[in-house]
C-alpha positions, 0 to 999 in steps of 0.5 A: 315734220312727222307723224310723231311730232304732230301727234306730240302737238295736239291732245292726247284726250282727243287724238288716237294712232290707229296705225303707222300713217294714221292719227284720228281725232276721236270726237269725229269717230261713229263706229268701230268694227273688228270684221275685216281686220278692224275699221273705224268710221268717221262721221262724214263716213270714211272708212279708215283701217285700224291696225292690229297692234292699236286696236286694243288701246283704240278700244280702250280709248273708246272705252269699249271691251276687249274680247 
């Protein structure tokens, strides 16, 4: 299966793309940074990239302002 049909399977309210090869659940998201091109850190404190085309919906997600 892809990326795409496991995203199609779990919930929308929960789960997040934050790039091409990357599916996050947001409950386990602490932080976001935008330095270094956009990261966010979960809580068992991996750093995971965001791209720059999912940043914007991210922050919406997350409800947090565009600037």
């Amino acid at each position: 299966k892809t990326l795409s049909d496991i995203e199609e399977m779990l919930p929308p309210e929960l789960f997040h793309r934050i790039h091409h090869s990357t599916l996050v659940n947001l409950s386990h998201v602490t932080h976001l940074f935008k330095s270094d091109g956009g990261y966010i850190v979960l809580e068992n404190g991996e750093k995971l990239a965001v791209s720059k085309s999912k940043k914007d919906g991210l922050m919406e997600r997350l409800g947090l302002k565009k600037d």
